[in-house]
KOLDOVEX-622852 format. One record per residue: x, y, z of N, C-alpha, C, O in turn. Coordinates in pm, 1 decimal, m for minus. Layout:
// residues N
<voke <X, Y, Z>, <X, Y, Z>, <X, Y, Z>, <X, Y, Z>>
...
// end
This chain:
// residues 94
<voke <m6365.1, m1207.1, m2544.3>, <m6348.8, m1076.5, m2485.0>, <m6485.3, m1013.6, m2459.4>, <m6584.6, m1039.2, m2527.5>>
<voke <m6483.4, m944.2, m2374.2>, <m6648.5, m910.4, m2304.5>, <m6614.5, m705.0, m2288.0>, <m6523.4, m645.9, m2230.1>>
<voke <m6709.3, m662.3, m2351.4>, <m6721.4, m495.5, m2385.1>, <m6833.6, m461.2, m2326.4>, <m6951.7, m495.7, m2323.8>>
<voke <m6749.8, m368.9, m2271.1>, <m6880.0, m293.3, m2182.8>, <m6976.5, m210.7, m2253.7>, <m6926.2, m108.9, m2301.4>>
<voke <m7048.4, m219.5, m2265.4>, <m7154.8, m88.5, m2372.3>, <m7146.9, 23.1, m2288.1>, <m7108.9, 117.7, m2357.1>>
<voke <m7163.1, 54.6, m2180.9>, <m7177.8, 145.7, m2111.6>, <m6976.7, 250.8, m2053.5>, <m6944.5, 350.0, m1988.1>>
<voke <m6922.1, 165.8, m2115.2>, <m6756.3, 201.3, m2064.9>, <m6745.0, 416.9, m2065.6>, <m6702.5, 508.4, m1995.1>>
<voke <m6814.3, 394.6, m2193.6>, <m6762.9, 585.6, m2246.1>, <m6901.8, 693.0, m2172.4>, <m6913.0, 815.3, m2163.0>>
<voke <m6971.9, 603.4, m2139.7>, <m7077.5, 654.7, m2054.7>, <m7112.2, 739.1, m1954.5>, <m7094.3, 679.0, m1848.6>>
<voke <m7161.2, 870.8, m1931.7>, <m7118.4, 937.8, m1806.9>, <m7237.8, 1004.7, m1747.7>, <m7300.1, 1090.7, m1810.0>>
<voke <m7263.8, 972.9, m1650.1>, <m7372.6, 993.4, m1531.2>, <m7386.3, 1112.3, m1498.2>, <m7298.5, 1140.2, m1416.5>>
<voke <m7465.5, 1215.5, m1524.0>, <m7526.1, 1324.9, m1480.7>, <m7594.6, 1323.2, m1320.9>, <m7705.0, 1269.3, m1312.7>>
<voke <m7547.1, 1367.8, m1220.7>, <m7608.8, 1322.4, m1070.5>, <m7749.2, 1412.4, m1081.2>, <m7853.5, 1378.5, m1025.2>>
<voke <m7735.2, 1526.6, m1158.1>, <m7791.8, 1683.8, m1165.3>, <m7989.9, 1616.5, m1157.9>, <m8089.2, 1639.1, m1088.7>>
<voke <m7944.7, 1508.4, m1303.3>, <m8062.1, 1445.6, m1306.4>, <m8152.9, 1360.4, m1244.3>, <m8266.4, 1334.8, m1284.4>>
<voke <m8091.9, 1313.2, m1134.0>, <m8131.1, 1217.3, m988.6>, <m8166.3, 1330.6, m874.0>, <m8142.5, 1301.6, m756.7>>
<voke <m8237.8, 1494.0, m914.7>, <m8286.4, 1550.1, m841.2>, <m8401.5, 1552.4, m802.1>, <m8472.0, 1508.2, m892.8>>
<voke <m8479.3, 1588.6, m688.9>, <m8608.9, 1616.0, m664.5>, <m8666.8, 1716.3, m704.8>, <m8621.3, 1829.8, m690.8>>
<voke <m8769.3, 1690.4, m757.6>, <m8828.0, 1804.9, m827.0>, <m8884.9, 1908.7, m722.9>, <m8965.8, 1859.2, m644.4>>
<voke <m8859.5, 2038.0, m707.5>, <m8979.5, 2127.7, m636.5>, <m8926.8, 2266.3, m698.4>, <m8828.2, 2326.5, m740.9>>
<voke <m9119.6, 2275.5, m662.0>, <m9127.6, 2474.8, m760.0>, <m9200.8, 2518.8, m681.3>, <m9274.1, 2445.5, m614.9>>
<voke <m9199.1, 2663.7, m667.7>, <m9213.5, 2758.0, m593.6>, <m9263.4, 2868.0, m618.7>, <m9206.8, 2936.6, m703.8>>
<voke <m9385.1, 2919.4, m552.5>, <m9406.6, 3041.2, m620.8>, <m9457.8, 3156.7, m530.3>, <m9471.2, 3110.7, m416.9>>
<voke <m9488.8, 3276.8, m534.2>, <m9573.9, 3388.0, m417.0>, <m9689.8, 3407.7, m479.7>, <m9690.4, 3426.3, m601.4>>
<voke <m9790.5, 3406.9, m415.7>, <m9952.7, 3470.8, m449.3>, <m9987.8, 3591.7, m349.6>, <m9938.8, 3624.5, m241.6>>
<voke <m10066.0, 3632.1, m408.3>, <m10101.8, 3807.1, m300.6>, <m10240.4, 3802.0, m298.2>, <m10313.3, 3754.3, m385.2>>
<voke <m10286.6, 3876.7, m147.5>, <m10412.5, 3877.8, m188.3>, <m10454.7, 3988.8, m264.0>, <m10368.8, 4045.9, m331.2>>
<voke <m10606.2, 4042.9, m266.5>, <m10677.9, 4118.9, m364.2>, <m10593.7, 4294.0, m335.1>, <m10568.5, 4361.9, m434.6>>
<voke <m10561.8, 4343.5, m204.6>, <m10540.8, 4420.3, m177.0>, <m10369.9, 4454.1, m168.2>, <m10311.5, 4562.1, m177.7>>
<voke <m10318.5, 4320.0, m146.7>, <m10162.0, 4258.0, m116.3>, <m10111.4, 4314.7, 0.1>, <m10013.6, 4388.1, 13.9>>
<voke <m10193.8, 4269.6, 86.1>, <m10179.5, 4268.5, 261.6>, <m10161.9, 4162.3, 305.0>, <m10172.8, 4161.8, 427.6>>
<voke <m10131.2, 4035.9, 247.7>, <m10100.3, 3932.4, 244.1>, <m10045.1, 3829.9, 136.5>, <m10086.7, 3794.5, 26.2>>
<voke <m9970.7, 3807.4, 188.1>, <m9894.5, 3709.2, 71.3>, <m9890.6, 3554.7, 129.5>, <m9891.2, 3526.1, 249.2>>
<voke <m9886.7, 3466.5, 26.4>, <m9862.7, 3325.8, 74.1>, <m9757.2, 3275.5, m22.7>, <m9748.0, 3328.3, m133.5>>
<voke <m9653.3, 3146.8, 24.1>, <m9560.7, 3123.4, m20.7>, <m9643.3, 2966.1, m72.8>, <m9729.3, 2920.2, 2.4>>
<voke <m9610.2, 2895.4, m198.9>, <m9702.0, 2809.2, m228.3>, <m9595.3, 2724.7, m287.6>, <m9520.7, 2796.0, m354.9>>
<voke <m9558.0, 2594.7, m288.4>, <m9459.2, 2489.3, m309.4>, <m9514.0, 2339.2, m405.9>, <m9584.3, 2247.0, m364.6>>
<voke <m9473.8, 2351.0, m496.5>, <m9480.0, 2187.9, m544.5>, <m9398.7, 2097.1, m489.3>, <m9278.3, 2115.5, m507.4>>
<voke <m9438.2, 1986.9, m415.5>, <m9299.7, 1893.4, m420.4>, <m9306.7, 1759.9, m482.1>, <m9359.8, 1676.7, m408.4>>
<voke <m9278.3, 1727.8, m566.4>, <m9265.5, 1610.3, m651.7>, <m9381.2, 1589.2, m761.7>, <m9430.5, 1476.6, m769.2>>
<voke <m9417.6, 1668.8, m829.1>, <m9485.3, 1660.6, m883.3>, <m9623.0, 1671.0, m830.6>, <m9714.7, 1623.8, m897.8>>
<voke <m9644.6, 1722.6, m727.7>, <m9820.9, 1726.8, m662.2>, <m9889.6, 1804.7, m719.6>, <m9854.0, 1920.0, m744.0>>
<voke <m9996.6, 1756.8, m750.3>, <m10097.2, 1832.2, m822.5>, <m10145.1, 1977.5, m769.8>, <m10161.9, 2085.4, m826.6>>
<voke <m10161.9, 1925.7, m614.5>, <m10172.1, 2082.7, m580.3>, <m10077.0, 2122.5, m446.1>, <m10043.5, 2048.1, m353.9>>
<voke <m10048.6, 2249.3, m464.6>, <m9918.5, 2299.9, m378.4>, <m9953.0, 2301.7, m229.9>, <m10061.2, 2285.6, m173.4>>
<voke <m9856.6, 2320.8, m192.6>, <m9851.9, 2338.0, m0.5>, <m9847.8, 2483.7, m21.9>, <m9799.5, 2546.0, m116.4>>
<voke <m9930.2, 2541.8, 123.1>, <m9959.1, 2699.9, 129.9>, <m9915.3, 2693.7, 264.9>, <m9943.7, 2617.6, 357.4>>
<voke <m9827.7, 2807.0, 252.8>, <m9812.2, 2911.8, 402.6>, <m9848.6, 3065.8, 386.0>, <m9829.5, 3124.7, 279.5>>
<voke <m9883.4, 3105.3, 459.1>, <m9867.4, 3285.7, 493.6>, <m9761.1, 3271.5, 522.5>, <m9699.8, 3185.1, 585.1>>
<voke <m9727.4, 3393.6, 457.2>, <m9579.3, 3465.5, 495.9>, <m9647.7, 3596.2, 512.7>, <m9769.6, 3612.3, 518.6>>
<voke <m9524.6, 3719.2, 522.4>, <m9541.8, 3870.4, 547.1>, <m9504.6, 3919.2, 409.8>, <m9436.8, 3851.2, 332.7>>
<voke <m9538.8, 4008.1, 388.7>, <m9557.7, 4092.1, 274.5>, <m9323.8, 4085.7, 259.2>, <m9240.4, 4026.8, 190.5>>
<voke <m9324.9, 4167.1, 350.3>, <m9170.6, 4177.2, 362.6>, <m9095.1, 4046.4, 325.4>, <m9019.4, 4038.9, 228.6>>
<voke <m9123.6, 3938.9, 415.0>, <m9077.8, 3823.4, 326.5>, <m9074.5, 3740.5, 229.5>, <m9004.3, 3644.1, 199.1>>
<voke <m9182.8, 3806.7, 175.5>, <m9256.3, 3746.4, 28.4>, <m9081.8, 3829.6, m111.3>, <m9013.6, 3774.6, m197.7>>
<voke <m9085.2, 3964.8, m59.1>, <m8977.6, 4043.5, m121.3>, <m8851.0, 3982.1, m113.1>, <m8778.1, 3948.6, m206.5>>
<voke <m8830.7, 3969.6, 18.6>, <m8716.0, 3914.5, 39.0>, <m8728.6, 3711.9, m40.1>, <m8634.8, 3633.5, m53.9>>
<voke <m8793.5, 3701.9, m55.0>, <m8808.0, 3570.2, m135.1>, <m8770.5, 3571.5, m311.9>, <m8707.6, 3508.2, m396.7>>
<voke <m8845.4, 3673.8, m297.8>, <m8858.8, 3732.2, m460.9>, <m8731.7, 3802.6, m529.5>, <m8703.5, 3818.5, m648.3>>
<voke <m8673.9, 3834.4, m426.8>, <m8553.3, 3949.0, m423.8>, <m8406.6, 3812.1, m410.4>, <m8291.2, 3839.1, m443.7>>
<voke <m8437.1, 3713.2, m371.7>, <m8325.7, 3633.1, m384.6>, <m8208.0, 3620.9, m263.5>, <m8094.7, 3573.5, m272.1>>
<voke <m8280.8, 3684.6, m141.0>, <m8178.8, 3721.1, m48.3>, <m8190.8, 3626.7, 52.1>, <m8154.2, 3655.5, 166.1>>
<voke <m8233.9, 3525.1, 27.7>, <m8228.1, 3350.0, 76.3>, <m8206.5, 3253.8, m15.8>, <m8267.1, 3241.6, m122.3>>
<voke <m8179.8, 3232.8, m2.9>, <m8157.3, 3049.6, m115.8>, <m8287.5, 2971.7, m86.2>, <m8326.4, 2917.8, 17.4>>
<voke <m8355.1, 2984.9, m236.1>, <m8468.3, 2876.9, m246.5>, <m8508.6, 2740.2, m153.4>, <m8616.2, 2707.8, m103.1>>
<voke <m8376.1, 2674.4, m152.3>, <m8387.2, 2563.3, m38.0>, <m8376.5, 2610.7, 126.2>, <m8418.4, 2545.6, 222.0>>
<voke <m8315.9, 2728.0, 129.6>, <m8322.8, 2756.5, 261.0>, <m8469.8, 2822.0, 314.4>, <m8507.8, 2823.7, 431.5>>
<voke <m8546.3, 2878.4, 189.6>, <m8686.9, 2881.1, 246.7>, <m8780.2, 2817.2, 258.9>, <m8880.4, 2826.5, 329.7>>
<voke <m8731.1, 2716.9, 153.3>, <m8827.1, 2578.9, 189.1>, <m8822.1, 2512.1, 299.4>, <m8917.4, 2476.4, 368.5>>
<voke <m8688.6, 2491.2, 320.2>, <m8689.5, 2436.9, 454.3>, <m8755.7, 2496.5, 604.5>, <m8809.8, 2446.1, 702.9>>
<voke <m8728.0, 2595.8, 571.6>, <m8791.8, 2710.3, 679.9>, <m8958.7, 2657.5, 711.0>, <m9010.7, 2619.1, 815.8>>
<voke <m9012.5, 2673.2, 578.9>, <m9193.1, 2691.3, 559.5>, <m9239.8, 2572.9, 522.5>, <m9354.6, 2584.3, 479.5>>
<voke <m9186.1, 2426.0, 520.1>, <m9173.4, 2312.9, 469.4>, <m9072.6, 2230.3, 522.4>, <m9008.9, 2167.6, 437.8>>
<voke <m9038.4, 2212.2, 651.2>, <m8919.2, 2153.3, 679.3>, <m8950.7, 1948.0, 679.3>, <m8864.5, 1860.5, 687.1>>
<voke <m9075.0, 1934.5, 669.6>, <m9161.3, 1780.5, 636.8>, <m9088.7, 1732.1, 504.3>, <m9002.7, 1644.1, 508.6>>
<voke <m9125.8, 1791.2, 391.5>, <m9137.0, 1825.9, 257.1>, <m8977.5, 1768.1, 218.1>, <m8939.4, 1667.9, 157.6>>
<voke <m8901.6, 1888.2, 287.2>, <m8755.6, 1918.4, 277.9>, <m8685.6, 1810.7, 308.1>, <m8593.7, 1781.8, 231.4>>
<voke <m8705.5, 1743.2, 400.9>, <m8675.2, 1650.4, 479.4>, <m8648.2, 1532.0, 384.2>, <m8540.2, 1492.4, 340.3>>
<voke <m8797.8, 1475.9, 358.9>, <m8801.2, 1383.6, 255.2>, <m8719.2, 1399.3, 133.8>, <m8635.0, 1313.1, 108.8>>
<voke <m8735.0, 1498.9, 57.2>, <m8685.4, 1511.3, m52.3>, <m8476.9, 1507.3, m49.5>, <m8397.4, 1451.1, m124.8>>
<voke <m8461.2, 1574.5, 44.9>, <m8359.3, 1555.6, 113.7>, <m8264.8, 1423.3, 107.8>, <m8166.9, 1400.3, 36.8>>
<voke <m8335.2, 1336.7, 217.5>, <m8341.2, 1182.6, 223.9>, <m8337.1, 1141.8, 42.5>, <m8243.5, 1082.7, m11.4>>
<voke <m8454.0, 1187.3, m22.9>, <m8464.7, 1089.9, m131.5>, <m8317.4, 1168.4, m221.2>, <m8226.5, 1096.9, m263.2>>
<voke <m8316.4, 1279.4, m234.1>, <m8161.6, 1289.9, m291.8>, <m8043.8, 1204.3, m255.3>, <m7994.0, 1139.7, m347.5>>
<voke <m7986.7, 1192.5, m125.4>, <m7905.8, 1147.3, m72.5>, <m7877.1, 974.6, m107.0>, <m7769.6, 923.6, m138.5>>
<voke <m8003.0, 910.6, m90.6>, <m8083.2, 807.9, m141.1>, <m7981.1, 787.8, m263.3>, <m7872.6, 729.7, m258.8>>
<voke <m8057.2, 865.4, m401.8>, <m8004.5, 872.1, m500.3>, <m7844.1, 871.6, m566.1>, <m7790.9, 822.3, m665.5>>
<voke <m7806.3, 945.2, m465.1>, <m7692.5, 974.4, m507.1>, <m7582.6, 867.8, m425.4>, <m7465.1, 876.5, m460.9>>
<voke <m7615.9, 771.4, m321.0>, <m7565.5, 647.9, m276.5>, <m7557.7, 571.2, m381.5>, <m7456.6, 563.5, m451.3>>
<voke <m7706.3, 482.6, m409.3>, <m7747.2, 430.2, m531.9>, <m7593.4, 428.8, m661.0>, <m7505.8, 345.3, m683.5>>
<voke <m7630.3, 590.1, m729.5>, <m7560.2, 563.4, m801.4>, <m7350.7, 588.9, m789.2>, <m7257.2, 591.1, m869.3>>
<voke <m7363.1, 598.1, m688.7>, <m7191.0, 548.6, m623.0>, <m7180.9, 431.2, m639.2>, <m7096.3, 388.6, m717.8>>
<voke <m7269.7, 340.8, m564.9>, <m7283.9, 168.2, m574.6>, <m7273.0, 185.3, m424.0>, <m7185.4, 111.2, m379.5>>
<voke <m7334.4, 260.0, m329.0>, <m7313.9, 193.3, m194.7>, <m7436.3, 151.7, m172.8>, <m7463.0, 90.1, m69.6>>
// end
């Protein structure tokens, strides 16, 4: 008879995510803001200008994190995207 070790076993997909973090910087006066992105662990972030107003509206939650990435990062998004999808084939078995 042959036992599966793995039978009671259960797959978290949550954990086959791409990593990215996000943050706002201002300048000295805060007449400018930039929106600044990790994606996969990079040492150093991707920078855009944004507007002061959209920096709030970032901060304020009145977009979905991925929907502003994609916006100011749609390269980035893309990939990571792909590599989720990727992942989550994989572990279906297709």
């Amino acid at each position: 008879m042959i036992v599966d070790p793995l039978e009671d076993m259960s797959v978290s997909s949550q954990c086959y995510d791409v990593q990215r973090k996000s943050y706002i910087t201002y300048s000295n006066g805060a007449t400018m803001a930039w929106l600044n992105a990790f994606f996969n662990g990079k040492e150093h972030p991707d920078r855009v200008p944004v507007t002061i107003e959209m920096a709030w509206d970032i901060l304020n939650g009145d977009v979905p994190r991925d929907e502003w990435l994609k916006r100011f990062f749609p390269k980035q998004m893309a990939i990571c995207q792909k590599a989720i999808e990727e992942s989550r084939m994989r572990l279906l078995g297709f």
